[in-house]
N, C-alpha and C positions, 0 to 999 in steps of 0.2 A: 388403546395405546397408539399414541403414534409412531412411525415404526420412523420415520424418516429425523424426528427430534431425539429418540432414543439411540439411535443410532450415533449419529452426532455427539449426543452426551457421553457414550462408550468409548469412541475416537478420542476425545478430550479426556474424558478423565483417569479410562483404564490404558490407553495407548500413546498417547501424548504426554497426559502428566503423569506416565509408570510412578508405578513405586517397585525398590527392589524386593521379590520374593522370598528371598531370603537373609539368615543372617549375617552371610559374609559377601552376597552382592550388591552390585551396584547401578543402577542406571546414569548413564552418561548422555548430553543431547550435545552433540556435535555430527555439522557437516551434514544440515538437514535430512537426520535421524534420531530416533529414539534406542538407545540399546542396552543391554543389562549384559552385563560380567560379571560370573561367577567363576566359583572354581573347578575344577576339572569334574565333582560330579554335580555339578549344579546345570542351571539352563542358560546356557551362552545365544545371544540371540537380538536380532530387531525387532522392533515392537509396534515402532509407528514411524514415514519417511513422509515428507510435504516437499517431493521432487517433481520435476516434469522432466521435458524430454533433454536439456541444456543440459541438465547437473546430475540425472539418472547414473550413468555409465561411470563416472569420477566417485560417485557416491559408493557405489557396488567395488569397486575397484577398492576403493578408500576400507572398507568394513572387511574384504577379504585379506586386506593386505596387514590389518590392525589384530585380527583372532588368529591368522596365519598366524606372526608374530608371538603369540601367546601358544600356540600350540593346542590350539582348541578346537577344534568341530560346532561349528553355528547356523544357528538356522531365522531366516528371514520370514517371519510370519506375513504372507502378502492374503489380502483380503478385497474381494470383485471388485471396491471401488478405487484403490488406490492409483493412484497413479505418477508416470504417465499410461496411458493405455495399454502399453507393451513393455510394462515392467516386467509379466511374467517372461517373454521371451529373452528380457536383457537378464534376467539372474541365469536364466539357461546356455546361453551364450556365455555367461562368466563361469559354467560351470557347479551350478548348483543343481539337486536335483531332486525333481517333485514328490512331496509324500500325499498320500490322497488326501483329497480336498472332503473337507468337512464344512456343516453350519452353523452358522453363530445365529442360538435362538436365544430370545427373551421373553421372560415375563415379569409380570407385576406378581411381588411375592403376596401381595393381600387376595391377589386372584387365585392361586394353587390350594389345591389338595392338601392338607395336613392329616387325613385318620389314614393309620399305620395296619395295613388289613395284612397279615401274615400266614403263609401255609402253616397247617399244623406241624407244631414242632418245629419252629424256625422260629428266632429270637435276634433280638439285634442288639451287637456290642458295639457300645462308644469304642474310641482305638485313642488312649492315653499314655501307653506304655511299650517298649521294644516287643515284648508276648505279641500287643492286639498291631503292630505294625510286621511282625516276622506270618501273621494271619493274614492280613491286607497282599505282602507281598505274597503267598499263596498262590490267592484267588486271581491274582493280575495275570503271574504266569500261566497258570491252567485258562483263563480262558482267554488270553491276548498270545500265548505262545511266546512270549519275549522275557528277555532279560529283566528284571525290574530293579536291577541293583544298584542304580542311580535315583530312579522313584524312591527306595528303603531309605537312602542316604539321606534326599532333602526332607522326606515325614519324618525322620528322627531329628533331621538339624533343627525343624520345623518347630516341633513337639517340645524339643530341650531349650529352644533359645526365647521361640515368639510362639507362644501355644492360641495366644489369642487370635490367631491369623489362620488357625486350621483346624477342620471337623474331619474326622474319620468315622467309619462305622463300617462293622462286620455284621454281614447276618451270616447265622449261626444253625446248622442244623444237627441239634446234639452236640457233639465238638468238633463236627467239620466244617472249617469256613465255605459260604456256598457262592455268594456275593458280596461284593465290597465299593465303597468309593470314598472320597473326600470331597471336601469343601473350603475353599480359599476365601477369604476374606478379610477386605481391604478398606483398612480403616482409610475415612476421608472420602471416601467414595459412597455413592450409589449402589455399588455392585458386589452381588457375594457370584463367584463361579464353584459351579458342580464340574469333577473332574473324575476321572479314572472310574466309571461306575462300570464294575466287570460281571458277568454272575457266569456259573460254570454253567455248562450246555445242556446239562439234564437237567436243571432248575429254571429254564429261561421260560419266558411265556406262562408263570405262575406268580405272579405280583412282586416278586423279589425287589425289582428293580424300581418300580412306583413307590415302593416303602420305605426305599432306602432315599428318594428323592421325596418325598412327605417329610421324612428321620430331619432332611437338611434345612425342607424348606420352614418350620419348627426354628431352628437355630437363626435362621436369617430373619425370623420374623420378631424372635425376642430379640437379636441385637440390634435393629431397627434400619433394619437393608432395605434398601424398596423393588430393586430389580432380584432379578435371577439370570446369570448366562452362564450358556453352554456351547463348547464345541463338539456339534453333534454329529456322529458316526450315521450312514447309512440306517445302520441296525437300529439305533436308540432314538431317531426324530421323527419315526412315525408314533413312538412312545411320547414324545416330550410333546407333541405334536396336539394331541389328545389328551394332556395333562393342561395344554392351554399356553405353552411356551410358541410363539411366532417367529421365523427366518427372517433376519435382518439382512445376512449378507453370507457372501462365501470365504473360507479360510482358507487357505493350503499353504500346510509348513515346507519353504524352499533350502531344505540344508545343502552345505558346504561341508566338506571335510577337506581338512589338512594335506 
């Protein structure tokens, strides 16, 4: 793979030419930036800027002053190469402020893993219904410690409006959800993303989590994806890492609040 054309083709197609995530957002390109508006529990946000050091500051000002407006809390997805070189110190200066930086890996999904090796007695549920989504939200909270109640919100908008666009799946041990995650998937593009894969602390380091990325990459391969990306946590890129996924670049979400 080359890491430097794939790359490139991510910029374009998933951050450039957005599409909106869901069914009551929108992406908007004004004021060289890429942004999506949703609603209060949706993901309000920038996506992709082709600023330099001239039009940075107007620009920042320009998108605080626009979700101000709406009453929103937003978050600027900035990634190692963007620029101007000191974008991240001008969002910090306007008063945003950094969540940990994660990795944006790819693979070629004919390259991955697909057999589903499970501990005994762990099963894994498709999530097509509020039941396998109020499971999902479970497993986020017990092992992410957070709110998920905005997560619940968009997998059921997700689920009810445009099913086509999203994989969930519970593994299962007996009737206690143990691990979970999703899969986005966006027609028109190259690229399906793996998202939220959580697994609770006494189950980690027993295949859970390879299975449930096997369970997706299955999905991506029948709908005829050819990438796979992920924004990888510390914890999960020495996993994705060893499944054969590559680091293209750094993420770190810059929010604002109101």
């Amino acid at each position: 793979m080359n890491r430097d054309e794939v790359l490139a083709l991510f910029d374009r197609q998933m951050r450039e030419g957005a599409r909106a995530d869901g069914p009551d957002a929108r992406v908007e390109r004004v004021g060289g930036v890429v942004r999506q508006v949703d609603g209060e529990h949706g993901w309000n946000g920038v996506l992709w800027s082709g600023l330099d050091e001239a039009t940075a500051d107007a620009a920042i000002a320009a998108q605080v002053g626009y979700f101000t407006s709406l009453g929103r809390a937003f978050e600027w997805k900035l990634y190692g190469h963007d620029r101007p070189d000191d974008l991240a110190g001008r969002l910090r200066a306007a008063g945003f402020a950094p969540e940990p930086q994660e990795t944006l890996m790819v693979a070629e999904v004919r390259d991955l893993p697909t057999a589903i090796d499970l501990p005994e007695g762990v099963r894994l549920r498709p999530v097509t219904d509020p039941a396998g989504v109020d499971l999902v939200t479970e497993v986020h909270e017990k092992a992410f410690g957070t709110d998920s109640s905005r997560f619940t919100d968009q997998l059921l908008a997700q689920l009810a409006g445009r099913p086509d666009t999203v994989a969930a799946v519970v593994a299962m041990a007996g009737e206690v959800p143990v691990s979970a995650a999703r899969m986005e998937l966006h027609p028109g593009t190259d690229f399906a993303s793996l998202w939220g894969g959580g697994t609770l602390a006494e189950w980690r380091g027993r295949g859970v989590y390879r299975a449930l990325v096997a369970f997706r990459t299955r999905i991506a391969a029948d709908r005829g994806y050819r990438f796979l990306q992920v924004d990888a946590s510390s914890q999960s890129r020495p996993i994705l890492r060893r499944l054969g996924f590559e680091p293209l670049a750094t993420t770190t979400p810059y929010v604002y609040e109101p």
